[in-house]
N, C-alpha and C positions, 0 to 999 in steps of 0.2 A: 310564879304568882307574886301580886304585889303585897307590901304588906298593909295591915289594917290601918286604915284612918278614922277617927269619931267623923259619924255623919255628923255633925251641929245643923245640920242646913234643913233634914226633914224636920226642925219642930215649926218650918213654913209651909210645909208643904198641905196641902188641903184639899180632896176631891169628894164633895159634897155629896150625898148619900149612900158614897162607900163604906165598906169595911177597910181597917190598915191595917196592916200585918207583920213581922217580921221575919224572914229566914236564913239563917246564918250556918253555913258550913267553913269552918274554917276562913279562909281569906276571903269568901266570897259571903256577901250581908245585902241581901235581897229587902226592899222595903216596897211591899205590894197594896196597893189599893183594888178590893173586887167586889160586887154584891155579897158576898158572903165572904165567912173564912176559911180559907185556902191552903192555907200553912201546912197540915200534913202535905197535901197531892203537889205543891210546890217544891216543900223538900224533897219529898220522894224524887222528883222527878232534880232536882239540883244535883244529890248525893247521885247520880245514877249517870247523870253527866260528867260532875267531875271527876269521878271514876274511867270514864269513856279516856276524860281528856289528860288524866295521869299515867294513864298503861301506856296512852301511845308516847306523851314524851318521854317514856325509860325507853323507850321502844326508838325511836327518834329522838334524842336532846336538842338536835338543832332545832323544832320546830318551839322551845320556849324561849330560845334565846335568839335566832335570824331576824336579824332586823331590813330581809328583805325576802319576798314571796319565795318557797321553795314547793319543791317536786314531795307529794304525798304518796306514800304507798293504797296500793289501790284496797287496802283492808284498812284505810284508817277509817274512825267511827264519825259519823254524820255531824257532828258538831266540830270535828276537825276538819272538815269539806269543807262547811258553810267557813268558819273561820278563814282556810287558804282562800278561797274563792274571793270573800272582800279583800283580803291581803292583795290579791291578785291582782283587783280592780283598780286599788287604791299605791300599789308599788312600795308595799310594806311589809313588814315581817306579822305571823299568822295570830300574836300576841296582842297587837294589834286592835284586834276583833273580838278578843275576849267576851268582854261583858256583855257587847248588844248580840253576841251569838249565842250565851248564856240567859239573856233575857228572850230570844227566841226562841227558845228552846223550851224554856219555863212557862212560856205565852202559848205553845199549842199544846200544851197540859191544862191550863186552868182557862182557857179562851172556851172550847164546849160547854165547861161549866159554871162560864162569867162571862156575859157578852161586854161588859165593860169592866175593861183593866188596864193598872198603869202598873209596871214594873222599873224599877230606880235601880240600880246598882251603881255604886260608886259614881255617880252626879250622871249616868249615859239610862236613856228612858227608851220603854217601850209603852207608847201609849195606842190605845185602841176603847173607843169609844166614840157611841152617839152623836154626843154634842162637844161643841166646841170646846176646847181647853187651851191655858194657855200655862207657857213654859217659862217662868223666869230666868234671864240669863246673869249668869255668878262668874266677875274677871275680876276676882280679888278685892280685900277688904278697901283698898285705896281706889277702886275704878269708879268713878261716877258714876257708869252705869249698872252695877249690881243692885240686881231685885229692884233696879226702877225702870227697867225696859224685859217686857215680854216676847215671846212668840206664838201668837196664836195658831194652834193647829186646828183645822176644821174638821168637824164626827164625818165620823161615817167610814172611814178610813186606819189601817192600823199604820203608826207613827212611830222612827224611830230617831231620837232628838240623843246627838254623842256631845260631849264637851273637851276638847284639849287645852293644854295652858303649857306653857312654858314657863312658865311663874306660879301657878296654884296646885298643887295634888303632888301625890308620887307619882306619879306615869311618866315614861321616857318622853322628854319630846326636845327637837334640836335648836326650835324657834324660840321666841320671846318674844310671841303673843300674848296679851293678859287672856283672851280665850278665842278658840274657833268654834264656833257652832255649828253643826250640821247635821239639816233636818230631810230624810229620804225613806221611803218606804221599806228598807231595810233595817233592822237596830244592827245588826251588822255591819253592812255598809256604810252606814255614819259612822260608826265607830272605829273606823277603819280607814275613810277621807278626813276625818278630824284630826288624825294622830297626822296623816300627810299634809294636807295645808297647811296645820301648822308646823311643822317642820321646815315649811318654805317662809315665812312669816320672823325675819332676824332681825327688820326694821321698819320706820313707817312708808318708807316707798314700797318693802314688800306688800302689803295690803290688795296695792290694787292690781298687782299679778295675780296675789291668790283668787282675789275674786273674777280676774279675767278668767283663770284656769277653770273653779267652779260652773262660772258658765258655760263651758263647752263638757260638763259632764252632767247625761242628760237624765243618767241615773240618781240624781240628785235633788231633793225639790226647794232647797235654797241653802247660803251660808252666812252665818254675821261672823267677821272679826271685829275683837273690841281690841286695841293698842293702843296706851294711856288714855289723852283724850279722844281718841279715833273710834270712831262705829262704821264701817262698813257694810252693806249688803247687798247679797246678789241673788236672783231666784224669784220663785215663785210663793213669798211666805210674806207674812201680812206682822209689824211691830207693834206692840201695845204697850203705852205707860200707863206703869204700874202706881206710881207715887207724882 
């Protein structure tokens, strides 16, 4: 597990006639927006995950540390699946997928009894709501483009928006993209093509591979790289200025 970093970033964060909430189990710090407050049936259901996802790695070590998809015994618990299975997709280790398979997992506990929620873990969202939302993207305090360029996600649909950096956070990553974004019907899935694009991402002619690669995965509904003053995009997602 990684260790903790101060969110500073949620005191921007804002989805207008929600509840926010906080949930915090050890390294993992849930910042949820829902009709109502949530926070027990959220925890309950976090504490009950990470328990899932700590037995099997004593049980398996390599599956905290592989930094490429491996073989799962066939009794590992549902949030170790979904995690290999993006790993799989994406040609990465199961670690990977953490947070947006942590957020999916949180999201069909409080989704029956919140039809609109946005769940944040460590900068990777699962958004699911009505109406349109848009997602600020954050490549470091030096990037031109932080928190002045968006991505608007359209209601109706549940969204899951990951962020990698090879320069911003703790998370392993091999690139030295200021950030990848990638936005897919998975919080999984993104969370899981983000760590890999940007691993391919060492320079500014990487860019427009990663985005060639992007577009031939179809399980994907678009990507931005931001590399100093470089913005890239590929997909089907629509950019908003913000400032």
């Amino acid at each position: 597990m990684h260790r903790y970093v101060e969110r500073w970033y949620r005191r921007y964060m804002q989805a207008d006639g929600l509840v926010s909430f906080s949930v915090k189990v050890r390294e993992s710090d849930l910042y949820i927006f829902a009709e109502k407050d949530l926070k027990e049936q959220a925890e309950a259901r976090l504490i009950r995950e990470r328990k899932n996802l700590e037995a099997y790695i004593r049980y398996d070590p390599r599956f905290l540390v592989s930094l490429a998809p491996i073989v799962l015994s066939p009794f590992a618990p549902p949030i170790c699946r979904r995690m290999s299975w993006a790993a799989q997709e994406a040609g990465v280790g199961p670690m990977a997928a953490v947070a947006g398979a942590i957020n999916e997992a949180v999201a069909e506990e409080l989704l029956p009894l919140s039809s609109e929620l946005i769940i944040e873990n460590g900068g990777d969202l699962l958004v699911a709501s009505s109406q349109e939302r848009v997602v600020a993207i954050y490549a470091g305090e030096e990037s031109p483009f932080s928190f002045k360029v968006g991505i608007k996600l359209p209601g109706g649909k549940i969204w899951g928006v990951a962020t990698s950096s090879g320069k911003v956070g703790p998370s392993l990553s091999f690139g030295r993209a200021d950030a990848v974004v990638v936005v897919a019907t998975s919080a999984a899935l993104a969370d899981a093509w983000a760590t890999s694009l940007a691993n391919r991402v060492r320079t500014r002619s990487d860019v427009t591979s990663a985005l060639r690669l992007a577009r031939r995965i179809s399980s994907l509904q678009g990507v931005v790289v931001v590399f100093e003053d470089l913005l890239g995009v590929e997909g089907n997602i629509q950019l908003e200025k913000l400032i």
